[in-house]
Residue, then its C-alpha position, 0 to 999 in steps of 0.5 A: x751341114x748348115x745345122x753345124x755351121x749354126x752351133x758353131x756361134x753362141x747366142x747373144x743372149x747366153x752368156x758364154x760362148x762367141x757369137x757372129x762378128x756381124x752380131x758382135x761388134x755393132x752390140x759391142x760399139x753400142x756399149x763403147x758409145x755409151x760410156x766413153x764420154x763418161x769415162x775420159x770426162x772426170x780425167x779432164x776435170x781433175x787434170x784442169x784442177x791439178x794443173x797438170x801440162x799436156x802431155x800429162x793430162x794426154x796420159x790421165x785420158x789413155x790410163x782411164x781407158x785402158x784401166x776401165x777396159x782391164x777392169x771390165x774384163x776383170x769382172x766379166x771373166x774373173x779370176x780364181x774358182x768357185x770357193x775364192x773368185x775376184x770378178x762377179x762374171x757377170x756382163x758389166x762394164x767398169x768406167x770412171x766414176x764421177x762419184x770420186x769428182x768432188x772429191x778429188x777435185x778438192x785433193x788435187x787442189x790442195x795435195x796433188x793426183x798422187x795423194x788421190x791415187x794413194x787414198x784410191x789405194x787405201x779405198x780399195x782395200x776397204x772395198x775389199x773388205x766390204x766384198x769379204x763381209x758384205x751382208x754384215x756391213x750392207x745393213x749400214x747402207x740402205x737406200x735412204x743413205x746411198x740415194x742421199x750420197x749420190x743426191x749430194x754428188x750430183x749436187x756438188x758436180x753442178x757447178x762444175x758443169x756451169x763452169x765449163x759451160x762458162x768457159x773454164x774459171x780463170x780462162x781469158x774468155x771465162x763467161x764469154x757469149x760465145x762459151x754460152x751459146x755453143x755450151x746452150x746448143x750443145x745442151x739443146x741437142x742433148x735434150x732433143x736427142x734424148x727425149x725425141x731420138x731413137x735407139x742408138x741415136x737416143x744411147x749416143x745422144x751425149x756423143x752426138x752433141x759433142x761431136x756439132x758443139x765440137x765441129x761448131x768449136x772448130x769453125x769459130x777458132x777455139x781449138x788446138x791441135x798442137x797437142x794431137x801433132x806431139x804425142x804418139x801413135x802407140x804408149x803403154x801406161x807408166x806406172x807410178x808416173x804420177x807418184x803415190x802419196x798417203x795424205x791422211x785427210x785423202x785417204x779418208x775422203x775417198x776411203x768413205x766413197x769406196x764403202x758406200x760406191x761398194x754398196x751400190x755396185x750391189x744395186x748395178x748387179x742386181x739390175x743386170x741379174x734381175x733385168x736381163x737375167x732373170x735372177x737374184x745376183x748370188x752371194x758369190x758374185x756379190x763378194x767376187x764383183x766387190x772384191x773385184x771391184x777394190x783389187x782393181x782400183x788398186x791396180x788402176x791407182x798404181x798405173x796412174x788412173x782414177x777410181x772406176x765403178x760399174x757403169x749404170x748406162x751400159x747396165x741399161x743397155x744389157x737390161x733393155x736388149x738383155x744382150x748378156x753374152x760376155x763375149x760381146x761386152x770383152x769386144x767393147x773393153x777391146x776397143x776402150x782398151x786399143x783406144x787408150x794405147x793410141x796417145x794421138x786419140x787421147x790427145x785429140x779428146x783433150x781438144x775438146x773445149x771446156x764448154x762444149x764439154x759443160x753443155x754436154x755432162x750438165x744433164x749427166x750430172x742431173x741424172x747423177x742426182x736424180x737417181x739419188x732422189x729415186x733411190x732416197x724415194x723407195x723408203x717412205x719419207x716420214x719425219x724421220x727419214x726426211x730429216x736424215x736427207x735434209x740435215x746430211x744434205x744442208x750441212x755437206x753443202x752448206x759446208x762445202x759453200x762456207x769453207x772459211x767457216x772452219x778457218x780455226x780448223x786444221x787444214x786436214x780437217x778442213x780438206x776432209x770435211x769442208x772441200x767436198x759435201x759428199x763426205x759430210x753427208x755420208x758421215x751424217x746420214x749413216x750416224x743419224x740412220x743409225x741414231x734415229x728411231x724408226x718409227x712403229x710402221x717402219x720397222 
């Protein structure tokens, strides 16, 4: 009898199956923590650029949420058969990707959350494509390039960080001690967390930090709460509530990021194979998870939210405990989902003070650009390879820091090429890959 009992709850380390709650939800939680401040934070960022009011920028957090929980379970249990699938089934976790901030900060400045929801339609189709061919186009994205993009993010994203730990660029108390000092405390717990905590206090260091930066915040004065008293308990998403425009130079921004986040989801996949899994992603699960991963940005960007992409902490949340049951990661797009359809939530995350939230994402951001220094390191850096990560980089950047340079330029032109680095460096690492002859011991 008690044999039965037994059979009845699937192993947390197989893949299908339904394993004991007891065993469940805490796993589950434990990969909520790990991505939710990641996933609400490029809605606050693209929300403060675009001047949205608040109810909106309460509706950007409860879209993000909810579209990163239909997006995980999307490719955790697909959809379709063996010859044609959308979703890898494999055990990830779908989030909002910082990847697109630099980007879409610049087009919402200039042409609004529409034209980033419009080029994110655009970038999904292309993602789709890139999964239909993707051993053909992967040649064209190896580290040296990808790890170069992602250096150049992080990068980009600095600023914004030291921004907010500011206070806010144009806020009344911009720069002010007070912003520093709860921005620095903040910061000094995630530090401390995360080189002296241990299991989940170590995973939820960021969490944890923002809650004291939060509760300090609190105590000094700084925090609203007229927004959480005026939304509701429970909202659906609006689709198209924020419109849907094409403006070309968008749409080649982001489109760019997409071919080049396509590729690197293979990195993501192939972690979660070989580290918990013991295996090679297969070809099938390559081009589902890609295809995936572009048919569900298309939807996202019809109810309004902002581009998504595997999420590399949770990725080593599976590989580490190799907890790999999908089971339990649907528990985890469960709790992300019911979160976003309560707006008093998504409300309440609005509250969060800019600097705490500066102090919290800094070192988020460097790890954003030290990744891309890890994966720039797996080639060997000879001349050439060290020129194609200077020039792509110098140029993206100091492009981006002298936008008047381009001044005889045509505005698209400028919106493209002179607002965010990254799209600069993606076009000249992959030209110069290509161009530049690899030397004799290289080949």
């Amino acid at each position: 009898m008690s044999n039965q009992t037994t059979k009845q709850y699937a192993s947390i380390f197989e893949s299908d199956g339904f394993p004991k709650l007891s065993e469940a939800i805490p796993l589950a939680l434990q990969h909520v923590v790990a991505m939710i401040v990641g996933c609400i934070t490029p809605a606050i960022i693209v929300a403060n650029v675009a001047g949205v009011s608040d109810a909106d920028r309460v509706i950007m957090i409860q879209v993000s949420l909810v579209v990163s929980a239909l997006s995980t379970f999307l490719q955790l249990f697909g959809i379709g058969t063996k010859t044609f699938r959308i979703g890898a089934k494999l055990p990830m976790i779908i989030g909002i990707s910082f990847a697109y901030v630099p980007s879409m900060t610049a087009i919402a400045g200039t042409s609004g959350i529409s034209a980033i929801l419009g080029a994110q339609i655009v970038g999904g189709i292309i993602a789709v494509i890139v999964g239909l061919f993707v051993k053909s186009i992967q040649k064209f994205f190896p580290p040296l390039v990808t790890g170069t993009v992602v250096f150049t993010i992080g990068l980009s994203l600095y600023s914004v960080a030291v921004n907010y730990m500011a206070g806010g660029v144009g806020k009344d108390n911009y720069g002010s001690i007070q912003n520093w000092a709860i921005a620095l405390i903040t910061l000094i717990i995630v530090i401390g967390l995360n080189n002296f905590g241990k299991g989940l206090v170590k995973l939820a260091s960021i969490l944890i930090a923002m809650i004291i930066g939060y509760i300090i915040a609190l105590c000094t004065g700084m925090i609203n709460f007229s927004s959480v008293a005026s939304a509701g308990l429970f909202s659906l998403p609006q689709p198209l509530h924020f419109g849907i425009t094409f403006d070309p130079a968008a749409c080649i921004a982001i489109g760019l990021l997409f071919a080049i986040n396509s590729i690197q989801a293979i990195g993501d996949f192939t972690a979660t194979t070989s580290g918990a899994m013991d295996r090679l992603p297969t070809g099938d699960e390559l081009r589902s998870g890609i295809i995936g991963y572009g048919v569900t940005n298309i939807i996202a960007a019809l109810l309004g939210g902002l581009p998504s992409a595997t999420y590399s902490q949770n990725v080593g949340i599976v590989t580490t405990t190799k907890v790999i049951n999908r089971a339990v990661l649907g528990l985890a797009g469960v709790v992300i989902l019911v979160a976003g359809l309560i707006p008093k939530f998504s409300a309440l995350l609005t509250t969060i003070p800019l600097c705490v939230l500066g102090g919290a994402t800094i070192s988020v951001f460097a790890s954003i650009a030290m990744t891309g220094v890890k994966l720039i390191f797996t080639e060997k850096m000879d001349f050439r390879n060290t020129s194609i990560v200077g020039l792509a980089v110098a140029l993206g950047v100091g492009l981006s820091q002298a936008q008047e340079s381009l001044a005889a330029f045509p505005p698209a032109f400028t919106t493209v090429f002179g607002k965010s680095p990254v799209v600069v460096a993606t076009i000249v690492a992959i030209i110069l890959n290509v161009v530049l002859p690899k030397s004799k011991d290289t080949k």
